[in-house]
C-alpha positions as CSV (number, residue, x, y, z in Angstrom):
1,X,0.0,0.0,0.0
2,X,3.0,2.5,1.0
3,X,4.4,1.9,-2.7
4,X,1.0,2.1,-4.4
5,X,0.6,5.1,-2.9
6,X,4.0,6.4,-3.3
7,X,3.7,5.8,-6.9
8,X,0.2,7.7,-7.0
9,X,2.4,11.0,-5.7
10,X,0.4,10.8,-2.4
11,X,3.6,10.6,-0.1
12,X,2.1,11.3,3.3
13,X,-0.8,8.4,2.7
14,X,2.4,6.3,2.0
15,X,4.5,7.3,4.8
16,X,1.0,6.4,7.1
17,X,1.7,3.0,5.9
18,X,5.2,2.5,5.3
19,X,5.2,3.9,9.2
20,X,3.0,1.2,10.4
21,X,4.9,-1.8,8.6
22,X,8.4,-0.4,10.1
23,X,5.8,-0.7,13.7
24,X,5.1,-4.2,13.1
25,X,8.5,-5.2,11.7
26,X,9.9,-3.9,15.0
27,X,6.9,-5.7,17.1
28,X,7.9,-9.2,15.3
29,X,11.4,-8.9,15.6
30,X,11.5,-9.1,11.4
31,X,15.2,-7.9,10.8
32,X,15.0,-7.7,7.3
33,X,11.8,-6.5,7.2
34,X,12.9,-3.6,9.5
35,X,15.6,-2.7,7.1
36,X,12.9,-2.7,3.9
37,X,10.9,-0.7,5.8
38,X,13.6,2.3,6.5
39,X,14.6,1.7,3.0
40,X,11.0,2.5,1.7
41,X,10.7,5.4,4.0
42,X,14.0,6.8,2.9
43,X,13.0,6.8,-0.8
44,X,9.5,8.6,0.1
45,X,11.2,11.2,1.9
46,X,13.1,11.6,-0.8
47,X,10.5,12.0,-3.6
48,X,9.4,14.7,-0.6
49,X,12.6,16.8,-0.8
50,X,12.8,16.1,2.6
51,X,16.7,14.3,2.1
52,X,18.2,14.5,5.6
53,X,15.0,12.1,6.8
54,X,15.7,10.1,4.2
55,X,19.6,10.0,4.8
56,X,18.6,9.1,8.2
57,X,16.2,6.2,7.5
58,X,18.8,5.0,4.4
59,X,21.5,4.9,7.0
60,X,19.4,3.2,9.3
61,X,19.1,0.1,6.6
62,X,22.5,0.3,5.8
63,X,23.2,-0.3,9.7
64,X,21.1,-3.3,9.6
65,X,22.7,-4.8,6.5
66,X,26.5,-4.4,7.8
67,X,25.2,-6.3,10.9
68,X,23.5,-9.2,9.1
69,X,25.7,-9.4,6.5
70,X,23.4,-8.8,3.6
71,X,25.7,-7.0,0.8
72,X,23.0,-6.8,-1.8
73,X,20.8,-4.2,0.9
74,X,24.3,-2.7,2.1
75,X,24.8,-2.1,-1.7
76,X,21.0,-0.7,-2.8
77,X,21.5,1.6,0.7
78,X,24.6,2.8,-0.2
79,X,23.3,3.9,-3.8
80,X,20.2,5.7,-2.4
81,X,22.3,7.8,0.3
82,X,24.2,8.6,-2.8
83,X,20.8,9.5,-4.6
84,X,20.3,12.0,-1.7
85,X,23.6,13.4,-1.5
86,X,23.0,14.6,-5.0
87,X,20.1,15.9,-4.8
88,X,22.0,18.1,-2.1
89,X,25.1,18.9,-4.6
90,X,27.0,17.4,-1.8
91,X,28.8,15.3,-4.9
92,X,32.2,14.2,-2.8
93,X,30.0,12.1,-0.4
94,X,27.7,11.0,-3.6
95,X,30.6,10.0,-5.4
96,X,31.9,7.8,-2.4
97,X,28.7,6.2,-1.8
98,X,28.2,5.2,-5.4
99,X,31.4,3.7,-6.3
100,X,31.2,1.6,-2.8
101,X,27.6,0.1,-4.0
102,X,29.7,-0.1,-7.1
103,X,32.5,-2.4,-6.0
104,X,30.0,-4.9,-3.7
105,X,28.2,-5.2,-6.5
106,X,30.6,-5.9,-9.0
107,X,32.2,-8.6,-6.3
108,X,28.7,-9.9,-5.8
109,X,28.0,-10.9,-9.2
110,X,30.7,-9.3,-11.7
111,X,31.5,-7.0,-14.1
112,X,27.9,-7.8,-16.0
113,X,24.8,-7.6,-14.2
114,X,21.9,-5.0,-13.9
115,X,22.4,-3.8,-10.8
116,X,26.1,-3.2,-11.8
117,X,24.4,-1.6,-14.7
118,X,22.2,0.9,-12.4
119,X,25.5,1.3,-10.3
120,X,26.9,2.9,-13.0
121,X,23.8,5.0,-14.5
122,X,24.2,6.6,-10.8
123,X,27.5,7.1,-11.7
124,X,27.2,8.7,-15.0
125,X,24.3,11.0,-13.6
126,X,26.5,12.5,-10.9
127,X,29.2,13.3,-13.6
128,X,26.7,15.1,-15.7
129,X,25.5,17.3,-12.7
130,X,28.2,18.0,-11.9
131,X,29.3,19.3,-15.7
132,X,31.7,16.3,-16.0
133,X,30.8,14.7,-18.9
134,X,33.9,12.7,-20.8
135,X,33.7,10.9,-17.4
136,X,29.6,10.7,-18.0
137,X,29.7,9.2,-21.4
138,X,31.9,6.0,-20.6
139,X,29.6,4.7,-17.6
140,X,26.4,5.4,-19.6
141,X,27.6,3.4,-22.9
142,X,28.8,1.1,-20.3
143,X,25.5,0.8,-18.8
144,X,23.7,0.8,-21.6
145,X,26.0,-2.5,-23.0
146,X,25.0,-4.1,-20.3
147,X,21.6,-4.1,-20.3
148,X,21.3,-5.0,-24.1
149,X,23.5,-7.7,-23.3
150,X,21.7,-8.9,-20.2
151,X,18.1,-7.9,-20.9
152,X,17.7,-7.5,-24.9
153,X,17.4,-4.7,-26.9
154,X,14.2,-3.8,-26.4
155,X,13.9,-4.1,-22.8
156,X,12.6,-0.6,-20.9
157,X,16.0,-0.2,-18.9
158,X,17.4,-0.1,-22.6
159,X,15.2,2.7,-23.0
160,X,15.8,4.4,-19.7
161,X,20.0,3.7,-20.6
162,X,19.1,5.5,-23.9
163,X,17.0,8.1,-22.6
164,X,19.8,8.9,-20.0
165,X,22.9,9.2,-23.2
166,X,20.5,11.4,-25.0
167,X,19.9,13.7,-22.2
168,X,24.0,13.9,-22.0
169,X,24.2,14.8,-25.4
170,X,21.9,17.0,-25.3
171,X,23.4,18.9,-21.9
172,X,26.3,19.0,-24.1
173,X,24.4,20.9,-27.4
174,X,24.9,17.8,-29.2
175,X,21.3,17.8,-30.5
176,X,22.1,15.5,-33.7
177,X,23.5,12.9,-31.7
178,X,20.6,13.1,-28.7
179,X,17.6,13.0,-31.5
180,X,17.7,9.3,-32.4
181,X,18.6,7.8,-29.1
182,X,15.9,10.1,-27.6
183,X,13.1,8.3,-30.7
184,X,14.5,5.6,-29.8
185,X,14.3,5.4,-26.2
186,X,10.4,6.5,-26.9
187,X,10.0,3.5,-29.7
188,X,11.2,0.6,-27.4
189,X,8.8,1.9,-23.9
190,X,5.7,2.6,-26.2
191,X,6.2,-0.8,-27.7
192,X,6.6,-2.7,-24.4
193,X,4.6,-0.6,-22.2
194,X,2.1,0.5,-24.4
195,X,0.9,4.4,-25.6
196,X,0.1,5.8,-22.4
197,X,2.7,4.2,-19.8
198,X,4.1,7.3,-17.6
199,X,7.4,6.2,-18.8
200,X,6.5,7.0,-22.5
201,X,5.3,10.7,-21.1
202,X,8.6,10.8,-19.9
203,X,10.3,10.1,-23.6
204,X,8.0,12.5,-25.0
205,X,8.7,14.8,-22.5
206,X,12.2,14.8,-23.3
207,X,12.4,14.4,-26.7
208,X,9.6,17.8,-26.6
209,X,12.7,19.7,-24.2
210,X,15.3,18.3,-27.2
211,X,13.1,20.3,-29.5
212,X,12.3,23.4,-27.2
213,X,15.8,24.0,-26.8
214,X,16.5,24.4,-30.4
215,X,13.8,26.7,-30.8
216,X,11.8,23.8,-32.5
217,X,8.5,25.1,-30.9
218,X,6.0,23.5,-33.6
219,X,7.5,19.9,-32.9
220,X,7.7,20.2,-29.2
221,X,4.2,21.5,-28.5
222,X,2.2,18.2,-29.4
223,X,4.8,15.9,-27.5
224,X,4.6,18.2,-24.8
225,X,0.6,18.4,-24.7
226,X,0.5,14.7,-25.3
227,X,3.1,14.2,-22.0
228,X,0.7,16.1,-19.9
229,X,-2.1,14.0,-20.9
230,X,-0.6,11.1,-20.2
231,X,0.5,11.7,-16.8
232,X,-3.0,13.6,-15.9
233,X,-4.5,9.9,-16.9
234,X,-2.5,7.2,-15.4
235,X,-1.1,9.2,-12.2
236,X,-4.1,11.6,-11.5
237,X,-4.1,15.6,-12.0
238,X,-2.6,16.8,-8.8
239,X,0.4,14.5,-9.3
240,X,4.1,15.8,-9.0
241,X,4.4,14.8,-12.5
242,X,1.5,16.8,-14.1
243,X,3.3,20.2,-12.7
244,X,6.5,19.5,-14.1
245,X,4.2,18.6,-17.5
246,X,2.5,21.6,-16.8
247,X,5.6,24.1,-16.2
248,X,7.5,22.5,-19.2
249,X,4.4,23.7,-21.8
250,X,4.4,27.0,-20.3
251,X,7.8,27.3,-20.5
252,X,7.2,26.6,-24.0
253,X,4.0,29.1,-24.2
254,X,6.6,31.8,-22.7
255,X,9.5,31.7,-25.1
256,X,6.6,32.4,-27.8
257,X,6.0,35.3,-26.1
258,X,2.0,33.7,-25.6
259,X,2.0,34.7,-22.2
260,X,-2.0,34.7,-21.5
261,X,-1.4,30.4,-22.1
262,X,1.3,30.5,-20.3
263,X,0.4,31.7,-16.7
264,X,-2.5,29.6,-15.8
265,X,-0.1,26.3,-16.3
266,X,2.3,27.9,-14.3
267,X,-0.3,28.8,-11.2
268,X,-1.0,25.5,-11.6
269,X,1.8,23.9,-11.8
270,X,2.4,26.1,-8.5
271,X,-1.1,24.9,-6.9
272,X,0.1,21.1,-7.4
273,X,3.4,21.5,-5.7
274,X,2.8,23.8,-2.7
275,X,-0.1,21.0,-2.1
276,X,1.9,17.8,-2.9
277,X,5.3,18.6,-1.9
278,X,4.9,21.1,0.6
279,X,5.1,24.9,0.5
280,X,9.3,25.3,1.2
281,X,9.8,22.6,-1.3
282,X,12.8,23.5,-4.4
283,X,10.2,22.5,-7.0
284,X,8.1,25.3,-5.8
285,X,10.9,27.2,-6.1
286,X,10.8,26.3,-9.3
287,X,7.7,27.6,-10.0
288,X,7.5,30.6,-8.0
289,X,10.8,31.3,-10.3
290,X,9.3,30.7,-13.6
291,X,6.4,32.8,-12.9
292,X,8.0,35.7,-11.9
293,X,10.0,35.6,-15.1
294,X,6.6,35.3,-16.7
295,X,5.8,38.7,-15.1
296,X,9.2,40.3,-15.7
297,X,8.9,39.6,-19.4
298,X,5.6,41.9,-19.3
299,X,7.1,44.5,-17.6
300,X,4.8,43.5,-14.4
301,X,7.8,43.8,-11.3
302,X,5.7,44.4,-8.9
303,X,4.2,40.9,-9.3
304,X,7.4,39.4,-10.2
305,X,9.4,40.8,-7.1
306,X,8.1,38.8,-4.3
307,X,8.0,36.1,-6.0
308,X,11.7,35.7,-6.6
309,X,12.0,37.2,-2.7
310,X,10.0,34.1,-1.9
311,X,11.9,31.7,-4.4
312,X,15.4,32.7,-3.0
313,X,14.7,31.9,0.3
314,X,13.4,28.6,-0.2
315,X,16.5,27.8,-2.3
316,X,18.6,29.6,0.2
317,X,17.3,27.4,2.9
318,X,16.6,24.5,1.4
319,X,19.9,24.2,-1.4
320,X,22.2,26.7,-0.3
321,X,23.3,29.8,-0.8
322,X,25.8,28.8,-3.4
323,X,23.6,26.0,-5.0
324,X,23.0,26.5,-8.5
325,X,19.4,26.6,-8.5
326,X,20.3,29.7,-5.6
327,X,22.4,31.4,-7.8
328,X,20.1,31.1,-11.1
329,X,17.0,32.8,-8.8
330,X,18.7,35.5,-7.2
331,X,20.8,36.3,-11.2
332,X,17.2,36.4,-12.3
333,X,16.2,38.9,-9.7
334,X,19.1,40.7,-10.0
335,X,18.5,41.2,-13.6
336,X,15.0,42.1,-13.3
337,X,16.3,45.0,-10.5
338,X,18.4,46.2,-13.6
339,X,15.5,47.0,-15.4
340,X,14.1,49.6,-13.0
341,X,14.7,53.5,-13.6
342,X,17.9,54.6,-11.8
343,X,16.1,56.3,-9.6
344,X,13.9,54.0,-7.9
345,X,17.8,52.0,-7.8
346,X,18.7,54.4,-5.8
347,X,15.9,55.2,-3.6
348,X,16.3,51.5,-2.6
349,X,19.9,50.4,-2.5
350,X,23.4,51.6,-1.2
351,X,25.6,53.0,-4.2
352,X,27.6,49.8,-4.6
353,X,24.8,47.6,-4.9
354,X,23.6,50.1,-7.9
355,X,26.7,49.9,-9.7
356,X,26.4,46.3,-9.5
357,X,22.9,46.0,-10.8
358,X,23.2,48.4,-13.8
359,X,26.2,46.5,-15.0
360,X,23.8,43.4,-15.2
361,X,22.4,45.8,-18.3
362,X,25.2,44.9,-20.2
363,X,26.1,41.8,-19.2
């Protein structure tokens, strides 16, 4: 019940009962159980944002599987404190964690098995983050050998090993070479999933941002729309997925300069998150960011000010002041400031912070 309604987006209904097996795991005296259970928690908390719970309850099952000897859970809990590490940029400790679940794994069962193969998908996604991407390429094509080998060709971790080269590439500029793995990718999981599989919203989701970044906006609109109707079926329309469906269009809508389409997806986009993933959450953030861009390109600052204000601190507290996302917001701001008369600059900031902002003018 805890992953059914994990997978539905509806985190606290899963943490309810994810909570209550971890009660009766500890009642029974079910060891293994116990460390499932902190395991499951972990990866909700995650989806939450919430990553030092879920670093806790991850470490908590890794305990457990040092002290019965289970490598395979030592390995999987050493990957998903790695996943959580990431998400906090803190990329030394990722990288640690990784290439440990890494080595048990590849002593467990060799240079050619699937988890090996996720091992090193982990791998290769940290690299990319972190703008490291000759060392990216080898663990993807690595991974990606793998699975054909071990799975076939047209297996959906192919498809998720293609998906994940193409969005390399494409992080890269490289759109010719990201194009046909990203059709690809979208050809196998439609195939063996079927038409409207979440995963396929996913391909077309990417393969629509392929397309949007290259100015392609006729081509991406339809894969986009189709994305969002997709996810809006299978996972329901206040799921985490239908905002970032819904923030991708209207990031679309806004580069066309078709702003009237454009900010209802985005206050709804908004709506699902603060709901879903709580108020403070990045992904709101997000949103809060992207509209107030929405309201800068119309010249509206009043609007647009608080909401960076409110964006910046949430990435501030939440990232970091020197996390990327922090950086992008407040830049944004900043740029936005530069747009007001010189007068109003400096009716509301010391002389050096002027200086600063009008030079964003030019910049």
């Amino acid at each position: 019940m805890g992953a059914a309604y994990q997978s539905l987006g509806q985190y606290q209904e899963a943490i309810a009962h994810l909570q209550e097996q971890l009660a009766i795991a500890q009642e029974i005296g079910d060891i293994l159980a116990l460390a499932n259970a902190f395991g499951n928690l972990g990866i909700t908390y995650q989806f939450l944002g919430q990553y030092q719970q879920a670093i806790e309850y991850f470490q908590k099952q890794l305990e457990i599987a040092q002290q019965i000897g289970d490598k395979t859970s030592e390995a999987n809990a050493l990957s998903n404190l790695g996943i959580s590490y990431q998400y906090q940029d803190n990329f030394a400790q990722a990288e640690s964690l990784f290439l440990q679940g890494l080595k048990i794994h590849e002593e467990l069962f060799g240079g050619n098995n699937p988890s090996v193969a996720s091992n090193l998908n982990n791998l290769a996604s940290l690299y990319q983050d972190q703008g490291r991407y000759t060392e990216a390429e080898p663990l993807f094509l690595r991974s990606l050998a793998i699975r054909e080998k071990l799975l076939g060709k047209e297996h959906p971790y192919v498809a998720t090993s293609l998906n994940n080269l193409a969005s390399l590439y494409c992080a890269q500029g490289k759109y010719a070479e990201a194009e046909p793995l990203f059709l690809h990718s979208l050809e196998i999981t439609e195939k063996q999933l079927g038409s409207d599989h979440p995963d396929v919203a996913t391909s077309l989701n990417n393969l629509a941002l392929l397309y949007d970044s290259q100015g392609k906006y006729a081509e991406a609109e339809p894969l986009f729309l189709r994305a969002l109707a997709i996810t809006e079926k299978q996972l329901g329309e206040e799921h985490p997925d239908v905002a970032t469906s819904l923030n991708n269009l209207a990031d679309l809508y806004r580069a066309q300069g078709k702003y009237a389409e454009a900010e209802p997806l985005y206050l709804r986009a908004l709506a699902i998150r603060e709901k879903q993933l709580g108020a403070e959450h990045p992904h709101v953030a997000n949103s809060l960011n992207s509209l107030a861009i929405l309201y800068q390109s119309q010249g509206k600052y009043t609007e647009a000010e608080p909401l960076y204000q409110k964006a910046i601190a949430i990435c501030s507290e939440k990232l970091g002041e020197n996390h990327p996302d922090t950086q992008t917001v407040k830049n944004n701001y900043n740029l936005m400031l530069s747009q007001l008369p010189d007068e109003e600059l400096s009716q509301r900031f010391p002389p050096e912070m002027v200086e600063d902002i009008q030079s964003l003018r030019h910049s």
